[in-house]
C-alpha positions as semicolon CSV with decimal commas, in nm:
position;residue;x (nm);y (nm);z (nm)
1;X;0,000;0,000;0,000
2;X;0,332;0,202;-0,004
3;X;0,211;0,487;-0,268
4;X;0,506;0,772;-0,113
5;X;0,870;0,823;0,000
6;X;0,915;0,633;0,347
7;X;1,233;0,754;0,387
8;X;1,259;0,984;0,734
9;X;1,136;1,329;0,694
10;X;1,405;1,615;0,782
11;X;1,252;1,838;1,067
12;X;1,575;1,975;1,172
13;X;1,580;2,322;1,209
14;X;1,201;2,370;1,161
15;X;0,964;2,572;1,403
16;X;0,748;2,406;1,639
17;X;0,457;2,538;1,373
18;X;0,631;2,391;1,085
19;X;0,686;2,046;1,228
20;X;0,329;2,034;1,289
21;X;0,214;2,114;0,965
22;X;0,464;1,830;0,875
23;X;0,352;1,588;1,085
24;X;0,008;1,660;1,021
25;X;0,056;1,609;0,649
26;X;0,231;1,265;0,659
27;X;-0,042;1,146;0,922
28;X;-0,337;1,298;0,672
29;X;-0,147;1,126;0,348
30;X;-0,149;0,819;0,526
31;X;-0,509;0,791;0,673
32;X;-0,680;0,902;0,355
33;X;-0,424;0,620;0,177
34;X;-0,550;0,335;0,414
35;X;-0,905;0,466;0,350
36;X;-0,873;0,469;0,009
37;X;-0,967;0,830;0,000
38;X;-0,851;1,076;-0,239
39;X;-0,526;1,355;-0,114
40;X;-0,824;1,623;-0,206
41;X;-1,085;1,413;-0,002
42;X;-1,175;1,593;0,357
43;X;-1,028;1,354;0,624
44;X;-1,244;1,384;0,933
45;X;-0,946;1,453;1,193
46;X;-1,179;1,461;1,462
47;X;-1,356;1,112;1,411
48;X;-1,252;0,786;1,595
49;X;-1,012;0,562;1,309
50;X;-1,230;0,265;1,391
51;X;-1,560;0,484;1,321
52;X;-1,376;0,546;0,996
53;X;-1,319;0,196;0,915
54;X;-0,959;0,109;1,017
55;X;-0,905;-0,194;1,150
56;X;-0,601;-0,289;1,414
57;X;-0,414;-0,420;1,133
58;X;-0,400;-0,114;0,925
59;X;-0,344;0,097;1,234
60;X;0,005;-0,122;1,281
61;X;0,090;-0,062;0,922
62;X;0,004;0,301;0,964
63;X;0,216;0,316;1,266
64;X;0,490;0,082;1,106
65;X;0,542;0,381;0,894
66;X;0,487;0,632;1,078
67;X;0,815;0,534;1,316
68;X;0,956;0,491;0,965
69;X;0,899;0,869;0,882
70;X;0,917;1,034;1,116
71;X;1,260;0,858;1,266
72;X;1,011;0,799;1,626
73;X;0,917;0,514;1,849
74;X;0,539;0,467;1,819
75;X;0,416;0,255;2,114
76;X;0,090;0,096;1,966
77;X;-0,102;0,185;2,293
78;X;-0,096;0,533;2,146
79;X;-0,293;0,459;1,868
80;X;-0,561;0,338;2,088
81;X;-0,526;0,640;2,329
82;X;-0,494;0,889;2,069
83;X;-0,808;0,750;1,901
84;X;-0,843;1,061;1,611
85;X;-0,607;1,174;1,340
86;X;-0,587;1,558;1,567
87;X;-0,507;1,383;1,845
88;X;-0,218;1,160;1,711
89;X;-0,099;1,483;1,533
90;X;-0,057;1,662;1,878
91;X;0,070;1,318;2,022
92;X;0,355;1,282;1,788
93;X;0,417;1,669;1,731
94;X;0,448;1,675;2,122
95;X;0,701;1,365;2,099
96;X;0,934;1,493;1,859
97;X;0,957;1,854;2,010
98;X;1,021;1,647;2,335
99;X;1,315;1,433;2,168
100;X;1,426;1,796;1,999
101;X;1,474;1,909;2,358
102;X;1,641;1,587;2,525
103;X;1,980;1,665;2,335
């Protein structure tokens, strides 16, 4: 179901802004890919993944690649605790400005 680049996206030297608006974009690309929706569609960010259809099985490929991308541990309770895209966004935006700051 690979349809993009899963090589690790560079956030170095980006604003706390700007790495959310890249996180937010490879999260969005991969929901609406896993949904089978159009990159034009309008992802519900604020709807349970289940109530859109996901399955567990997806949600570990989805977060397969997200560690892939975005060079971060995922720990699959997240998925489950972060049950919309908006939340994960925040989840994961929150993790890497956390790494950013444990040099």
């Amino acid at each position: 179901m690979r349809t993009e680049n899963s090589a690790p996206i560079d956030l170095a030297g980006l604003s706390p802004l700007e790495i959310r608006e890249e996180v937010e974009d490879v999260v969005q690309r991969m929901f609406r890919e896993y949904l089978l929706m159009t990159q034009d569609e309008d992802l519900p960010t604020e709807t349970s993944y289940f109530d859109l259809g996901l399955t567990s099985l997806r949600l570990s490929e989805i977060r397969a690649r997200l560690e892939s991308r975005l060079g971060l541990a995922v720990n699959a309770n997240v998925l489950f605790n972060e049950p919309t895209v908006q939340r994960l966004v925040s989840y994961l935006t929150d993790a890497l400005a956390d790494r950013g700051t444990a040099h």
